[in-house]
N, CA, C and O of each residue as an XYZ file, in Angstrom:
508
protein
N      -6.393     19.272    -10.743
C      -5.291     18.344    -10.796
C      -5.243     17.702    -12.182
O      -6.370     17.422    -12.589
N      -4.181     17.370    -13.074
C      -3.939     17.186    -14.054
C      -3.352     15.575    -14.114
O      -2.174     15.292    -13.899
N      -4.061     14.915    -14.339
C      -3.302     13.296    -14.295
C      -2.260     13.020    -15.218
O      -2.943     13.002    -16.242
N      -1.153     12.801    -15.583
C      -0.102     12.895    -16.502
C      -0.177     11.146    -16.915
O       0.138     10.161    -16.248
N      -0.652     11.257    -18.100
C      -0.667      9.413    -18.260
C      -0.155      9.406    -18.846
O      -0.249      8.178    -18.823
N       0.832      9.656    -19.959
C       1.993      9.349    -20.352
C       3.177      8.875    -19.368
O       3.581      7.713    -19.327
N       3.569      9.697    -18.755
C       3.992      9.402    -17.681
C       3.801      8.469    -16.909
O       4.777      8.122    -16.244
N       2.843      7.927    -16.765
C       2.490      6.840    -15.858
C       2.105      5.650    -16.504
O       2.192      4.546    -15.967
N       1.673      5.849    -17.665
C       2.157      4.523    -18.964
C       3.652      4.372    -19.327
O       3.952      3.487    -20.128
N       4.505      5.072    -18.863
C       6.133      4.914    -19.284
C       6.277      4.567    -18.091
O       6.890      3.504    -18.193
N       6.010      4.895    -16.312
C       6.481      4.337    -15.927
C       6.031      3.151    -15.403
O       6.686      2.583    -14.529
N       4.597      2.525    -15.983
C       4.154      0.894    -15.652
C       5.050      0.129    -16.343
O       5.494     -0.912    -15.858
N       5.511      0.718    -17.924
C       5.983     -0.254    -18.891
C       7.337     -0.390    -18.523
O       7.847     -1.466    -18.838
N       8.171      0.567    -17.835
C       9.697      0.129    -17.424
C       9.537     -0.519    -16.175
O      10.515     -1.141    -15.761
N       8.320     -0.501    -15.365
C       8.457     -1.073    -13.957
C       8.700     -2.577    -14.543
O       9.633     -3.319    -14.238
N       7.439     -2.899    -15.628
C       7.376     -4.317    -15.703
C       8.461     -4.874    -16.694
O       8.540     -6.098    -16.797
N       9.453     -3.940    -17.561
C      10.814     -4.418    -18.378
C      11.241     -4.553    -17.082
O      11.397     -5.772    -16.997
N      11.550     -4.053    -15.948
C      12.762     -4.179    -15.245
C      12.422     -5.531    -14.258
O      13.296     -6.344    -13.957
N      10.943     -5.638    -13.785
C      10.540     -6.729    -13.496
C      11.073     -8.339    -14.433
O      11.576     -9.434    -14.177
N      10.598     -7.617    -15.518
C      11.279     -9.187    -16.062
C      12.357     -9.449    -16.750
O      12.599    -10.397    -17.496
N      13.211     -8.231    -16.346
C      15.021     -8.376    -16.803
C      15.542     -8.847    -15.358
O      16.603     -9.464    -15.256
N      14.653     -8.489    -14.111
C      15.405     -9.279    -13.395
C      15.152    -10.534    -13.020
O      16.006    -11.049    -12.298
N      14.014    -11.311    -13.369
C      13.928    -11.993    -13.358
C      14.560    -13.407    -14.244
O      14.773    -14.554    -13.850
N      14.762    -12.709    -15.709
C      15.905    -13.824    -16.022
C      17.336    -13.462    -15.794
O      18.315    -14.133    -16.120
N      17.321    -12.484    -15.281
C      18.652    -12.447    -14.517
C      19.053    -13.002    -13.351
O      20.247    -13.137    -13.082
N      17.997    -13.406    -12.484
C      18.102    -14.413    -11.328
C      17.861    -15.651    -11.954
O      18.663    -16.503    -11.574
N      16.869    -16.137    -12.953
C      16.744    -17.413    -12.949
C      18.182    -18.111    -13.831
O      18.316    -19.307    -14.088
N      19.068    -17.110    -14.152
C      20.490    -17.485    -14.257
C      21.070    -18.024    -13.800
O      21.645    -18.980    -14.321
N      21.228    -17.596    -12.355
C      21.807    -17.998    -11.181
C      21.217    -18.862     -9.979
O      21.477    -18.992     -8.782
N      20.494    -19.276    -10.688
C      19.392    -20.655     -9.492
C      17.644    -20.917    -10.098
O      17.384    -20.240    -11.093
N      17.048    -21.384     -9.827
C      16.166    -21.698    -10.191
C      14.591    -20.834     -9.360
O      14.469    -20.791     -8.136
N      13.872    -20.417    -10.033
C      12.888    -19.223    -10.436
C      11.946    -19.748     -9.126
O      11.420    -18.933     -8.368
N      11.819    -21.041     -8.977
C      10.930    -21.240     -7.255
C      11.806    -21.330     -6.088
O      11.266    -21.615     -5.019
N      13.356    -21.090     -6.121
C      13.752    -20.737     -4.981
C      13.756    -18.912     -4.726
O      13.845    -18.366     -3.626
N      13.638    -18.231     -6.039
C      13.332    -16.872     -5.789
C      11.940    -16.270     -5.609
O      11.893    -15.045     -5.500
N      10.739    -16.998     -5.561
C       9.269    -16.840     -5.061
C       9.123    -16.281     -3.922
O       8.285    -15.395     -3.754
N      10.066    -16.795     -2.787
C       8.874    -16.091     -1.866
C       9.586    -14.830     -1.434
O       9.408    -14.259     -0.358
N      10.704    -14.330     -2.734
C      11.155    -12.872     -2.471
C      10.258    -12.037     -2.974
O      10.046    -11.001     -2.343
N       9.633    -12.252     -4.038
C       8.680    -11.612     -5.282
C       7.779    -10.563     -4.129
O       7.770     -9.332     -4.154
N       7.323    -11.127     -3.511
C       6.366     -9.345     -3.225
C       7.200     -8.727     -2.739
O       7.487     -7.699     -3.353
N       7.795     -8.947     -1.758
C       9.767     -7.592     -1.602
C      10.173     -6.888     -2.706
O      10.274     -5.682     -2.934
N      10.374     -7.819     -3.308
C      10.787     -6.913     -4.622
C      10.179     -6.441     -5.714
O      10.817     -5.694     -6.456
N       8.922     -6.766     -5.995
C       8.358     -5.781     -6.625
C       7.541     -4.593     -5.991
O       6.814     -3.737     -6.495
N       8.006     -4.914     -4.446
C       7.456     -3.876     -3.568
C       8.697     -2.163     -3.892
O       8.397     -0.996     -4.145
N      10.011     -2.840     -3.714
C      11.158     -2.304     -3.484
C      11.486     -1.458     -5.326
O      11.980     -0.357     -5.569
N      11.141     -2.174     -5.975
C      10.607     -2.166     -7.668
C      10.515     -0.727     -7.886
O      11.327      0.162     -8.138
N       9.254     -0.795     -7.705
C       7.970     -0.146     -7.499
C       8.621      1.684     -6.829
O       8.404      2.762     -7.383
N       9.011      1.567     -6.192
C       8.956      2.702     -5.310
C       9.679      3.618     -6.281
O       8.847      4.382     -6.771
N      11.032      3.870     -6.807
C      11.286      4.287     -7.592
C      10.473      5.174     -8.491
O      10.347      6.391     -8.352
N       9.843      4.302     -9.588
C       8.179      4.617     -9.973
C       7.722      5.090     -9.940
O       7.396      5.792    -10.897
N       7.097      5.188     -8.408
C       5.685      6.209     -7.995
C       6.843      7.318     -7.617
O       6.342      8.380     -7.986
N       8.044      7.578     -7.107
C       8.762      8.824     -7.030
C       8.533      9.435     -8.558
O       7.835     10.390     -8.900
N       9.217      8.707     -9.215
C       9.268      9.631    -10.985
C       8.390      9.987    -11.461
O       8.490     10.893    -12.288
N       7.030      9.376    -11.113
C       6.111      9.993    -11.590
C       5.564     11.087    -11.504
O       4.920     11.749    -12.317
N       5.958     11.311    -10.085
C       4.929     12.322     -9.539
C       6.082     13.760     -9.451
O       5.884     14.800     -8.823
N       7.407     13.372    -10.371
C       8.331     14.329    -10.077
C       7.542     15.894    -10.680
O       7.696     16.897     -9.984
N       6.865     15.974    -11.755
C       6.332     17.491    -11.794
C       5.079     17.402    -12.020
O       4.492     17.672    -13.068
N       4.638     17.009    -11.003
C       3.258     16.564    -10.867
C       3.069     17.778     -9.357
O       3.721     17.994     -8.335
N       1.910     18.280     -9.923
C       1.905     19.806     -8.479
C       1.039     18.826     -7.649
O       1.290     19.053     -6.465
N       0.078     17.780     -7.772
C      -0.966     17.773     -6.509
C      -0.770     16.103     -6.892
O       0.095     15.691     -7.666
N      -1.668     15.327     -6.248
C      -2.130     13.737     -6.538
C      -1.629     13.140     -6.248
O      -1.993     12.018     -6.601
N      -0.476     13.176     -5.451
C       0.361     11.891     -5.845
C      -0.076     10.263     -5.443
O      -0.007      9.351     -6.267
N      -0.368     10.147     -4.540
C      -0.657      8.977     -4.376
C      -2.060      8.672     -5.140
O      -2.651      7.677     -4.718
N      -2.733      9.445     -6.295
C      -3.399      9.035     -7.426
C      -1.818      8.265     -8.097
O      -1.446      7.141     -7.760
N      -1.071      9.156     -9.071
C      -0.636      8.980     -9.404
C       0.281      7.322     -9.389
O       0.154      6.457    -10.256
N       1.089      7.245     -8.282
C       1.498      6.472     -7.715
C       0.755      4.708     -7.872
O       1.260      3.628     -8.179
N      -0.645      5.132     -7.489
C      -1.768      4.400     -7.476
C      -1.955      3.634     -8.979
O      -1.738      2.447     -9.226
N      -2.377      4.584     -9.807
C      -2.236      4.420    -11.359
C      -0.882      3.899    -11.834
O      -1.024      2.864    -12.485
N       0.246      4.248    -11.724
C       1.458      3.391    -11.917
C       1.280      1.838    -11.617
O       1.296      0.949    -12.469
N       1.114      1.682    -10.286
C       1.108      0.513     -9.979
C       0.238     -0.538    -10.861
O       0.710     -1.467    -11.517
N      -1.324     -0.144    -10.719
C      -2.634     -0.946    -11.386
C      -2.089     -1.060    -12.752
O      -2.029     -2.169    -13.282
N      -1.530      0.421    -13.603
C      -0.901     -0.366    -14.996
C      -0.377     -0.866    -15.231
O      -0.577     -1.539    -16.242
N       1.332     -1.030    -14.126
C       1.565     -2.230    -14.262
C       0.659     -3.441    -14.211
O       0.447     -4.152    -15.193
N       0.199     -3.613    -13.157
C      -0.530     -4.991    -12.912
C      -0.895     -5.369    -14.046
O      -0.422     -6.282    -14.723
N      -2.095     -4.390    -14.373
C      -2.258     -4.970    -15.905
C      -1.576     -5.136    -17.147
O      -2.057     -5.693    -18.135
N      -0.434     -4.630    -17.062
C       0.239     -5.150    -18.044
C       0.728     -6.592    -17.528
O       0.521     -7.638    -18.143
N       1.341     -6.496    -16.422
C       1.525     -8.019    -15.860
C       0.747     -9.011    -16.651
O       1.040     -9.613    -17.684
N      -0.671     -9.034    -15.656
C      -1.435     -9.307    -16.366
C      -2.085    -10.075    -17.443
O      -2.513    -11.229    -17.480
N      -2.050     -9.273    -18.170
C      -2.170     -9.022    -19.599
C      -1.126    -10.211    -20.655
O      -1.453    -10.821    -21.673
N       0.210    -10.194    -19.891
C       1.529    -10.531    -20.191
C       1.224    -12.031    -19.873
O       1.469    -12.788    -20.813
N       0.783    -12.560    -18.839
C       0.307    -14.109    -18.400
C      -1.001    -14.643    -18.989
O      -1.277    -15.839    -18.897
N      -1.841    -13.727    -19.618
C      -2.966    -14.587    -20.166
C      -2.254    -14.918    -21.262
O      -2.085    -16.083    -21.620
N      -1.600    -13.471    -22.113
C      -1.390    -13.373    -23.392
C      -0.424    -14.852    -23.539
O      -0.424    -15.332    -24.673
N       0.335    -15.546    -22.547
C       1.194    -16.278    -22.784
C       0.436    -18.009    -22.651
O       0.235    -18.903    -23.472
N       0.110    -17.807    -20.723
C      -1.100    -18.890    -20.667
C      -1.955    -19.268    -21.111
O      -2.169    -20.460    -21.332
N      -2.898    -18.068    -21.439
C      -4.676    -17.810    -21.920
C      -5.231    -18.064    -20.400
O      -6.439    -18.273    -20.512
N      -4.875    -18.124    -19.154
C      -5.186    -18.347    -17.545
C      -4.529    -17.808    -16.611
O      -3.345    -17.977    -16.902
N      -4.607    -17.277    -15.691
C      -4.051    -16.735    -14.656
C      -3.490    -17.944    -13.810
O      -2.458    -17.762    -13.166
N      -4.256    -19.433    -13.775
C      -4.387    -20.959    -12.840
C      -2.821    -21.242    -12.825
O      -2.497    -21.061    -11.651
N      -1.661    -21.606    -13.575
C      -0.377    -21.740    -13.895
C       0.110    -20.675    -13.097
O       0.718    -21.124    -12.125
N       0.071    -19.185    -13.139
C       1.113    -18.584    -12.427
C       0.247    -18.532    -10.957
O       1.036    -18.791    -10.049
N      -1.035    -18.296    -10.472
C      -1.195    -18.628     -9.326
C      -0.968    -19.728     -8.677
O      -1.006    -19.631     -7.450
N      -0.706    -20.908     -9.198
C      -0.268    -22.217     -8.775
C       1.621    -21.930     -8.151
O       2.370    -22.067     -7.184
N       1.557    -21.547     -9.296
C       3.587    -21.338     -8.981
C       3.644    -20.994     -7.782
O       3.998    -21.696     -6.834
N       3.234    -19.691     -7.766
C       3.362    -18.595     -6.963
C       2.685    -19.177     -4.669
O       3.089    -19.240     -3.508
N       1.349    -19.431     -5.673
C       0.572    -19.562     -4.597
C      -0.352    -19.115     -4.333
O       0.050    -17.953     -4.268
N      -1.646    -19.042     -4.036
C      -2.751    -17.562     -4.226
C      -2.011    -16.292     -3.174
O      -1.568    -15.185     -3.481
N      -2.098    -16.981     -1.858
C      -1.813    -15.981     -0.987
C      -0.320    -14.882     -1.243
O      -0.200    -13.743     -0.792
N       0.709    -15.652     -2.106
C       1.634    -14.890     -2.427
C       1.711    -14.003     -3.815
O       2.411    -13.042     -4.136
N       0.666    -14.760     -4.507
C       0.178    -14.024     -5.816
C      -0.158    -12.782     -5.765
O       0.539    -11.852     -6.171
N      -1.396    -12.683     -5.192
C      -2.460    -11.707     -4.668
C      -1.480    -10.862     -3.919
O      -1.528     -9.712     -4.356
N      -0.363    -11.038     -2.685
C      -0.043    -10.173     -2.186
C       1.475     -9.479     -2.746
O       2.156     -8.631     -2.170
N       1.759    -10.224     -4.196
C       3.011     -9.479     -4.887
C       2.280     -8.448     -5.555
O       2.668     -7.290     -5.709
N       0.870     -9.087     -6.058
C       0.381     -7.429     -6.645
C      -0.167     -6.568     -6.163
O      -0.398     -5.541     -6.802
N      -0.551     -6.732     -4.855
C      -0.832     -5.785     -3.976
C       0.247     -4.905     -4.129
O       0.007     -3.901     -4.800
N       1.673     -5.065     -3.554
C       2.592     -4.868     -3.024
C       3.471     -3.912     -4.552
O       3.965     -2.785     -4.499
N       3.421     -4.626     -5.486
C       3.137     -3.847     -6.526
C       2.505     -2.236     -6.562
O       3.201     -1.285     -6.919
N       1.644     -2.153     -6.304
C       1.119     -1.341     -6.556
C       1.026     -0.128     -5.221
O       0.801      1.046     -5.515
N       1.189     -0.478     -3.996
C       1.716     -0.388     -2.962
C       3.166      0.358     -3.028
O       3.529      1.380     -2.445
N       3.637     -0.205     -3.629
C       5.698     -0.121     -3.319
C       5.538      1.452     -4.500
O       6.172      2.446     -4.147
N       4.600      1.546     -5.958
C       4.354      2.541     -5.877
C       4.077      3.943     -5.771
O       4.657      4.935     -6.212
N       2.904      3.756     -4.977
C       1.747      4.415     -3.897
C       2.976      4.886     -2.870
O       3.217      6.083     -3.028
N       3.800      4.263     -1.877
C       4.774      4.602     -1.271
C       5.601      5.543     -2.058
O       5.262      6.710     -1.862
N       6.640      5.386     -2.939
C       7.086      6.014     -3.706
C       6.627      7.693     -4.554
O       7.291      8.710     -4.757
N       5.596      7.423     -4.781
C       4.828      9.044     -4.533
C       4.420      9.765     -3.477
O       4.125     10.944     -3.283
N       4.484      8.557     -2.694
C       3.946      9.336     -1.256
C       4.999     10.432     -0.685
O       4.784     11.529     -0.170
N       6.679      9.485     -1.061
C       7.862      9.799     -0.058
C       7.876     11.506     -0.999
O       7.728     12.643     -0.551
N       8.160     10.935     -2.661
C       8.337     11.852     -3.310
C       7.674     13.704     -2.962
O       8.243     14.795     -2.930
N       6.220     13.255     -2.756
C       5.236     14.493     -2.592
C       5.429     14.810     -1.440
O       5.294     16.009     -1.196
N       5.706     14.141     -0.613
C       5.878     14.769      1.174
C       7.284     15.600      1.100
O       7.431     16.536      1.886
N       7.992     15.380      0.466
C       9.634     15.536     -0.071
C       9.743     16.955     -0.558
O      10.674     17.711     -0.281
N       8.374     17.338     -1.551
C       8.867     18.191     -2.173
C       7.714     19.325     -1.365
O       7.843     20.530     -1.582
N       6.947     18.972     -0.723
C       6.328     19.670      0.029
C       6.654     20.588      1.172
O       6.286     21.732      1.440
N       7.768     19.408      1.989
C       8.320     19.866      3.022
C       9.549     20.708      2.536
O      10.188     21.176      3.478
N      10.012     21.002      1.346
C      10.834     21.489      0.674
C      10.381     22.736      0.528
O      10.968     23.652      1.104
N       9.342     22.962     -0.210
C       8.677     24.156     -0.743
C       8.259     24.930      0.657
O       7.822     26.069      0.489
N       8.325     24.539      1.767
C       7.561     25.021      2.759
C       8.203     25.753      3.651
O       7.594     26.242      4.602
């Protein structure tokens, strides 16, 4: 099996542009803690997309694949809140732990789903 990380570094880095184009695109239209406790939905719903494209000529793995999409996002997430905070304490406060923890689950999840549908898709196709 051949892991394609290009691919899956292009699609963490558009998961998380599109993550935060929509996000000031909602906080346009109302204020950013009445859209919280949508956040794991939608970066669940995000996500799925994602783990489909990735795994589009990808012969075996997918839910590696899928898997790896997700976690790079995260870490770019991440990455994106220390680099700004220097702490994770500020956006888990916003958020909440329990809703924190389960947007990036869900993240990475939404995905994991998304390669899943993709590879079962092209399986039952080929078959």
């Amino acid at each position: 099996m051949k892991i394609r990380w290009i691919r899956i570094v292009v699609a963490a880095v558009l998961f998380e542009i599109v993550l935060v184009a929509l996000t000031v695109a909602v906080s346009l239209f109302m204020p950013v803690e009445a859209f919280l406790p949508y956040v794991p939905a939608v970066v669940f719903v995000v996500g799925f997309p994602f783990g489909m494209w990735v795994v589009r000529r990808a012969a075996s793995g997918f839910i590696l694949h899928g898997t790896l999409v997700g976690v790079v996002a995260t870490l770019i997430y991440l990455a994106l809140v220390l680099g700004q905070f220097r702490s994770l304490t500020p956006v888990i406060e916003m958020y909440g732990p329990v809703s924190f923890f389960l947007a990036n689950a869900l993240k990475i999840l939404g995905c994991v789903a998304g390669a899943y549908v993709e590879g079962r898709r092209r399986v039952f196709a080929h078959a």
